[in-house]
N, C-alpha and C positions, 0 to 999 in steps of 0.2 A: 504494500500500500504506500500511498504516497509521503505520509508521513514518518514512514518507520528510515530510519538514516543509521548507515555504518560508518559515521564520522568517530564515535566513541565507543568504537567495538571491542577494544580492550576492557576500560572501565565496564562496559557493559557485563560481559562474561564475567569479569571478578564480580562484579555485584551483583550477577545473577545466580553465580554459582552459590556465593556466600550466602545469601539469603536463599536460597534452597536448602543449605545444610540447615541451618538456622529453623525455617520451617519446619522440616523434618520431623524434629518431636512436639514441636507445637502441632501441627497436623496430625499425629497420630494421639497425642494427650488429649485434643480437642475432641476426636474423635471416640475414643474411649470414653471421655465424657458424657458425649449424647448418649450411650447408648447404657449408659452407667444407671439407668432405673431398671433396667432389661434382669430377671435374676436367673441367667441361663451360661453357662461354660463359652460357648460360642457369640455371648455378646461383645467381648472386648476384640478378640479378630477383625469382626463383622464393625464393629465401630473404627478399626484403628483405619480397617480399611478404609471407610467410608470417609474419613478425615483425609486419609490422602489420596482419595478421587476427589474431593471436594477444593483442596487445595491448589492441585493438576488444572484443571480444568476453569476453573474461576480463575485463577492466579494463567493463563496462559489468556483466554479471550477478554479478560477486564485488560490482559496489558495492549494484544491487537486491537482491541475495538475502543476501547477508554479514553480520557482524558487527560490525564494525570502520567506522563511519562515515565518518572521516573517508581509511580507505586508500584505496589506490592499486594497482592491483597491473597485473603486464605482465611479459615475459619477462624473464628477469632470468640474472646470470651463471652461478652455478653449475648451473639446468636448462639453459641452453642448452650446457654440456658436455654432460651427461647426451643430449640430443638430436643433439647432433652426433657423440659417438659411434654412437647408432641409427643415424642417417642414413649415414654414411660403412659402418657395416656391413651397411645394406640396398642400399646401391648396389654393395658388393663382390660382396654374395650374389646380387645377380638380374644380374648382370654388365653394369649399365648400365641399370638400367629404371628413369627418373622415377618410374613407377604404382606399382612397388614400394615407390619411397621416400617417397610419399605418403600410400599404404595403412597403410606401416610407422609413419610419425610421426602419422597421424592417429587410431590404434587405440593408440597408447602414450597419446597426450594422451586418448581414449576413457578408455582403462582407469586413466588418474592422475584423472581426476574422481570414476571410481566409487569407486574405495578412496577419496578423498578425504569424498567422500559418506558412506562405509562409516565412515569415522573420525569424522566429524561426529555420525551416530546413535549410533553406541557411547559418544561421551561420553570419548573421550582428549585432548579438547585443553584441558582443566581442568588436567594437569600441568604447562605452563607456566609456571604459577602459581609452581611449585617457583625458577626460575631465581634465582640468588642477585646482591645488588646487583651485587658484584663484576664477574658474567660480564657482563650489562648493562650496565655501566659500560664493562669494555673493549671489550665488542661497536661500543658504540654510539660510543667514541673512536675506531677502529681503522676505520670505517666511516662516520667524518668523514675522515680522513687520508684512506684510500684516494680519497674524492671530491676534494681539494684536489690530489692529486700526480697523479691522473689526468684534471683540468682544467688544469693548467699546463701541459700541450704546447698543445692548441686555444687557450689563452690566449694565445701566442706562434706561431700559426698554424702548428702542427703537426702532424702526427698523434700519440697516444700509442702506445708500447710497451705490450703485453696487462699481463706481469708486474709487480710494484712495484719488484723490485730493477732491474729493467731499466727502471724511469721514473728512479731517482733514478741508478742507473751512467751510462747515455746522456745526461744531463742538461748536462753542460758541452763536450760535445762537439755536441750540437744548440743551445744558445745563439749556437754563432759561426757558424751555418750561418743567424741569420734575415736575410733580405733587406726584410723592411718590419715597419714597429712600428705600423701600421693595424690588427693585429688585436689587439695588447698593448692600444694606448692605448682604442679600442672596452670590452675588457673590462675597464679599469681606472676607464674611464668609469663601466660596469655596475655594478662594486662601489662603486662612490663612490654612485650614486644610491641603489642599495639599503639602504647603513647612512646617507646625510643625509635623504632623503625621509621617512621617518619623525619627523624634529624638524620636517618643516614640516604633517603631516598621517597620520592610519594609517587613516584611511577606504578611502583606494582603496591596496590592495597595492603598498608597491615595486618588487616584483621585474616586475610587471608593466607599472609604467609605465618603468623600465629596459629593460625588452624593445621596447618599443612608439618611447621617444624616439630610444634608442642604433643601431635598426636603419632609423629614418628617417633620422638623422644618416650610418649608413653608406652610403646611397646617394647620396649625394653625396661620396665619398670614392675610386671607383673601388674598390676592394676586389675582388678576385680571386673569380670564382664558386665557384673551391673553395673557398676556405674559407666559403661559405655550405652550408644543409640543401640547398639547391638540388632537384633535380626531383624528385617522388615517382610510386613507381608508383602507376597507378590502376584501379582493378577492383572489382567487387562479388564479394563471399566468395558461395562458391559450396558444397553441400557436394562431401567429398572423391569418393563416387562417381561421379560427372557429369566428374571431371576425368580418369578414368583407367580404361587399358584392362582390363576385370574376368577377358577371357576368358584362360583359361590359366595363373591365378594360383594357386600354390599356400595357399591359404588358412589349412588347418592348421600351416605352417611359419611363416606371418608372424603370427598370432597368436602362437603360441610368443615369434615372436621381439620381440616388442610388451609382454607380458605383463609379464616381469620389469622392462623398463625402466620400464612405466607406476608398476609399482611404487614403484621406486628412485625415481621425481619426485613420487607421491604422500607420500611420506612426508620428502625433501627440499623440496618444498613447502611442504608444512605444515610445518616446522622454520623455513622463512623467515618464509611469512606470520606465523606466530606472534611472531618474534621483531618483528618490524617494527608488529604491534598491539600490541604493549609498550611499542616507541619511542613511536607514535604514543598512546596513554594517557600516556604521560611528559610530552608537549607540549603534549597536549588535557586532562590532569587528568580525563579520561573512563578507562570501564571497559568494555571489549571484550566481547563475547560469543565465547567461542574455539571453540564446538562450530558455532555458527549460521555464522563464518566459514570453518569448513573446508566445511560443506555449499556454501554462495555460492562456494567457490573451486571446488571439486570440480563444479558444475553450468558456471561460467566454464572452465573447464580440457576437459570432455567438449564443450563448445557449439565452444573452440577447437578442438580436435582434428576435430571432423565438418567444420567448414570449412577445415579444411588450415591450419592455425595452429599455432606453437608454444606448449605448453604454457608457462606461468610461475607466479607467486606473489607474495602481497601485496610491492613494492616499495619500499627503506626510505629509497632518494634521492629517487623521483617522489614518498611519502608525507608527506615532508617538506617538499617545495615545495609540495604543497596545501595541508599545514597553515597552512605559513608566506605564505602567499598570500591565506588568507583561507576557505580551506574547512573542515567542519567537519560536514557531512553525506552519505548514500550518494547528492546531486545532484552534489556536486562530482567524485563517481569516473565516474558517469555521462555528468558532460558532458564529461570529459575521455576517456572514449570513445568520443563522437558528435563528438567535435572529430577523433577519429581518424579516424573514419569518412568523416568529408568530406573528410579527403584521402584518403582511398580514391576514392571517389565522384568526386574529378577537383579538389579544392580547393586544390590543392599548389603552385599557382603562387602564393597569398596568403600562406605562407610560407617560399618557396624562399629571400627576400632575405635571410632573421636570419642575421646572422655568428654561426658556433660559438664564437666568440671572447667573444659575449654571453653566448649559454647557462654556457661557459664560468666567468662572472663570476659568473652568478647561483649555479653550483651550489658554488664557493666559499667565497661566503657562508653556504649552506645547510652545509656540510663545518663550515666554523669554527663554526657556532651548536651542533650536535651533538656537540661533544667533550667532554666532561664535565672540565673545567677545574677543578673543586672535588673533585672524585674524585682527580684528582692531587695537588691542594694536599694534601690528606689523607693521601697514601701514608704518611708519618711518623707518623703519629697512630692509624690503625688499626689493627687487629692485623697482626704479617708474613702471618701466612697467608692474610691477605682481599685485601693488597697485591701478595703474589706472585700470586695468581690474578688479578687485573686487569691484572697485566704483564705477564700468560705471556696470555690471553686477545688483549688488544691485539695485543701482537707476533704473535702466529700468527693475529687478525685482516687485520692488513695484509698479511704475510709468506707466510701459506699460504694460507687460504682460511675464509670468514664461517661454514661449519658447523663444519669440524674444530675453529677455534678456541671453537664457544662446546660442543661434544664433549667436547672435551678439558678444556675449564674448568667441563666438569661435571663428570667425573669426579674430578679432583683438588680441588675444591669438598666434594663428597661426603666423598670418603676424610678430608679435613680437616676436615669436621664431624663426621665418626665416630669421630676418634683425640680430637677435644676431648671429644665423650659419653661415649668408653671413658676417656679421664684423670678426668672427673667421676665416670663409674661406680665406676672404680675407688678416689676418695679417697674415696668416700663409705661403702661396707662396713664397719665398723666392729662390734667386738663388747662383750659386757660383761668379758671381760679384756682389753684391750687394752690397750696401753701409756696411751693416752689414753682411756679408756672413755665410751662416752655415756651420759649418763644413761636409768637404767633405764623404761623407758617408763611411762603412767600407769598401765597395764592390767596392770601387773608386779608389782604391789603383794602379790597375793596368794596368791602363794607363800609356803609354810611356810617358816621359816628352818630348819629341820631335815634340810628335803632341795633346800637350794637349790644347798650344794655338790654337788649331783650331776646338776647341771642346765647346759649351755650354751646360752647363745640367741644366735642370730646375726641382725641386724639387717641387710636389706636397703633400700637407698635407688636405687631409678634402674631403670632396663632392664635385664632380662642377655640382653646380645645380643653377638655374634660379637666387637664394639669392647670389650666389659669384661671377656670371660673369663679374662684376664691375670688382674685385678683380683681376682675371684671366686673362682678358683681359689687365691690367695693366703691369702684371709681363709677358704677351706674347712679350710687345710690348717694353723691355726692354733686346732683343737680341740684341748684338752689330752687325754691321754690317759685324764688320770681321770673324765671325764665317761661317764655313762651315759646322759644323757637327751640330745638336742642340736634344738633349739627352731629353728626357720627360718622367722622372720616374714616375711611375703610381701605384709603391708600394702599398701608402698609401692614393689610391685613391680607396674604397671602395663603392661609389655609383655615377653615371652619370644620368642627364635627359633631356629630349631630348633639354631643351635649353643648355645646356653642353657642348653634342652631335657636335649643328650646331657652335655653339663659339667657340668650338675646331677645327673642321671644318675649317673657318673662319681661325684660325689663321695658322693651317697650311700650307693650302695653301696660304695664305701671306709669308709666309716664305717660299716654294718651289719657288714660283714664281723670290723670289731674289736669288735664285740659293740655295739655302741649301737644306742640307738631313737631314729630321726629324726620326729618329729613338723613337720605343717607347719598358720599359723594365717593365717587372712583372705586367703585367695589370691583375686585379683581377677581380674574374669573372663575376660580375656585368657589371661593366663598357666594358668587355669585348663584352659580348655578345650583347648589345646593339648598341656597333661602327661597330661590326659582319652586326646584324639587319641591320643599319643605313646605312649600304656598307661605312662608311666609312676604315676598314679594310676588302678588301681587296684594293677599287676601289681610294683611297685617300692614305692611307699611305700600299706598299704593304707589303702582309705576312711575306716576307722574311724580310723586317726590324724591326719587333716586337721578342723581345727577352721573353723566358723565366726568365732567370737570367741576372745579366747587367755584369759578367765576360762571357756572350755568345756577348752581346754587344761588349764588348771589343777585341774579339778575331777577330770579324768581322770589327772592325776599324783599328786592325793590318792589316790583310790582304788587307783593303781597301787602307793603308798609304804607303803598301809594293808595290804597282801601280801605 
């Protein structure tokens, strides 16, 4: 295709290959996960496999058809809850049938490509755009941490606890339980080459000749097969009907029951990959296409699903080791999914030796370069409000979970952009009695002094929207009562909403009521066509009192004073 470019073919393969390895137990851990409610001998095969069809496949057509050049993407944590829930409730429901739970994960990851797809053509994945530095800053610290505190068990040849608090609770209590420092001294090895290698040469990627030297080194070490990636299954993806028995399937019920979950992943999806093309723009100084990568996820996600794969999503640890590896275009995601594929295909004894204790060291490295260490330095210096949300994003980063925290750090993002617009709004209203008055604008000039005492005009400045009506409603209710005429310039009023709308409403008919004429001048066309919409223009203030220019006002309070 026309976009894909072998200008950076070396970096690529380092970064392709490196995140492949890298993947590797993520995809098969991820996979043993879903399938982890299953209480059958042959559920972990059957899951590990399905993790690395799902990783193959999604991770090869999200990088040809995607946006996002340099990602990465593969099952990732939070769809595989999503998945593991399906699964564990289609094995309850068909009371034990694989075919079921096949059908049922392969028509969810169906049905999350096509809304993925479906979101892609529509054009929503442009609002990401929206995410403020802050939430990115904590996302992307809080999602280094997690990477360092959940390589510090396999770093000391351990398993890791799922939870965070339960990595860092259980922490000193699995220190005195290690019996060999071969798997410390391996990954401490790792991380030494990864940050000196670079002051002797950045031609060929650290992290990969750390992978390459430290795991030659380990075999000659005796090292314990567990703690290597050791055997992979091996199999050619297959689609899912060929694997399972069709007859007697209630078909209308598992669709139902596929439906909504594909949903809940297509739209959790896209929430990840999205966030993780931002990272990845962060690192590459590049600019994502975010519609063209949900269609490339959404085509990778339904390709996973028909070969009995779990669905995933652009992934922001593996995207980060290709960056930082040397990749840089959609060759690098590609060949990190045909590096998958061969061990599919039977190639997993070429890998089986890497101590996790390596990987380990590399993703460390990778965790500490992603923390935004200047974001912090800064907390003192920024606003609190742009500080608390980076703190509160973080923490319920590591502590909950990677969407609610950057959820929740929209929302409170938001409401604190909207209370700062609604204090702006509000200091800005100002009238020409006012304790402090502003000067009377240029256009004001020509007014008779004869009838100006009987004239108020109210200058607006800013939005009236839901955040300023405190503000507006202040400065409405600060017409003298000897006014008869009351002027509401709408200049420099460039956006209304429908609480605006009725507040505005509200006040002018308060003020009709005590006998005034509200006249309105230069309403700009937002706010225009809304009071249009709203009938308040014509049915509340009529046509004939709204001015183009406020010298057509003035000419009509001549002739009104000449009466």
């Amino acid at each position: 295709m026309a976009f894909l470019t072998t200008k950076n073919l070396k970096g690529d393969i380092f970064g392709g290959v490196t995140a492949g390895i890298v993947a590797l137990p993520l995809a098969l851990a991820f996979g043993i996960q879903a399938f982890g409610g299953i209480d059958d001998p042959a559920a972990s095969s059957m899951g590990a496999l399905a993790g690395l069809v799902g990783a193959t496949l999604l991770g090869f057509f999200a990088s040809l058809c995607g946006g996002t050049p340099s990602q990465i993407s593969g099952p990732t944590g939070p769809m595989t809850v999503i998945t593991a829930s399906l699964i564990s409730g289609a094995w309850a429901s068909s009371q034990g049938s694989f075919s079921a739970v096949l059908i049922a994960m392969s028509l969810a990851g169906i049905f999350c490509g096509l809304f993925q797809i479906l979101f892609g053509l529509i054009r929503i994945g442009k609002y990401v755009r929206y995410i403020p530095y802050p939430v990115l800053s904590g996302f992307m610290s809080g999602i280094g941490v997690i990477i360092i505190l959940q390589q510090i068990y396999p770093l000391i040849g351990m398993k890791s606890p799922v939870m965070v608090v339960d990595m860092i609770a259980q922490f000193p209590e699995k220190v005195t339980e290690i019996t060999t420092f071969i798997p410390l001294l391996l990954g401490l090895a790792t991380i030494a080459i990864v940050q000196l290698f670079p002051l002797v040469t950045k031609k060929v990627p650290a992290t990969l000749v750390a992978l390459i030297v430290v795991t030659v080194a380990s075999l000659f070490t005796g090292i314990d097969e567990k703690l290597t990636i050791g055997n992979i299954p091996a199999g050619l993806p297959m689609p899912f009907f060929t694997k399972v028995e069709l007859d007697g399937l209630n078909w209308w019920a598992l669709i139902n029951a596929a439906l909504v979950p594909g949903l809940t992943l297509a739209g959790l999806g896209s929430i990840d990959t999205l966030l993780t093309s931002v990272v990845a723009d962060n690192i590459t100084k590049t600019h994502h296409n975010s519609n063209r990568e949900l269609i490339g996820q959404g085509i990778g996600n339904a390709m996973a699903g028909m070969f009995c794969g779990i669905a995933g999503a652009g992934a922001t640890m593996r995207t980060v080791v290709n960056v930082k590896s040397g990749g840089r275009t959609q060759i690098s995601g590609m060949i990190h999914a045909m590096f998958l594929l061969a061990i599919l295909l039977g190639l997993g004894s070429l890998v089986k030796y890497v101590p996790l204790s390596v990987l380990a060291g590399i993703l460390i490295t990778v965790g500490w370069g992603i923390i935004d260490f200047r974001g912090f330095k800064d907390l003192k210096r920024i606003p609190r409000s742009d500080a608390f949300v980076l703190l509160t994003v973080f923490l319920m980063t590591v502590f909950v979970d990677l969407l609610t925290a950057v959820g929740i750090g929209m929302v409170i993002a938001c409401v604190l952009f909207m209370k700062r617009m609604g204090d702006l709004a509000e200091g800005s209203y100002v009238t020409m009695d006012a304790a402090e008055p502003e000067s009377p604008w240029a256009d004001e000039g020509g007014i008779p002094e004869e009838i100006k005492h009987h004239i108020f005009i109210e200058c607006f400045h800013g939005p009236i929207f839901f955040g300023s009506i405190s503000g507006f409603n202040k400065v409405m209710h600060q017409v003298p009562d000897e006014a008869e005429v009351v002027i509401l310039r709408m200049k420099r009023v460039k956006f209304m909403d429908q609480s605006g709308v009725y507040a505005m409403e509200t006040a002018i008919k308060e003020l009709q009521d005590s006998g005034k004429l509200v006249l309105m001048t230069i309403i700009q066309p937002q706010p225009r066509m809304i009071l249009e919409e709203m009938k308040l223009i014509p049915t509340v203030v009529p046509q004939e009192n709204t001015f183009e220019t406020f010298e057509d006002a003035t000419e009509f309070l001549k002739e009104l004073y000449k009466k």
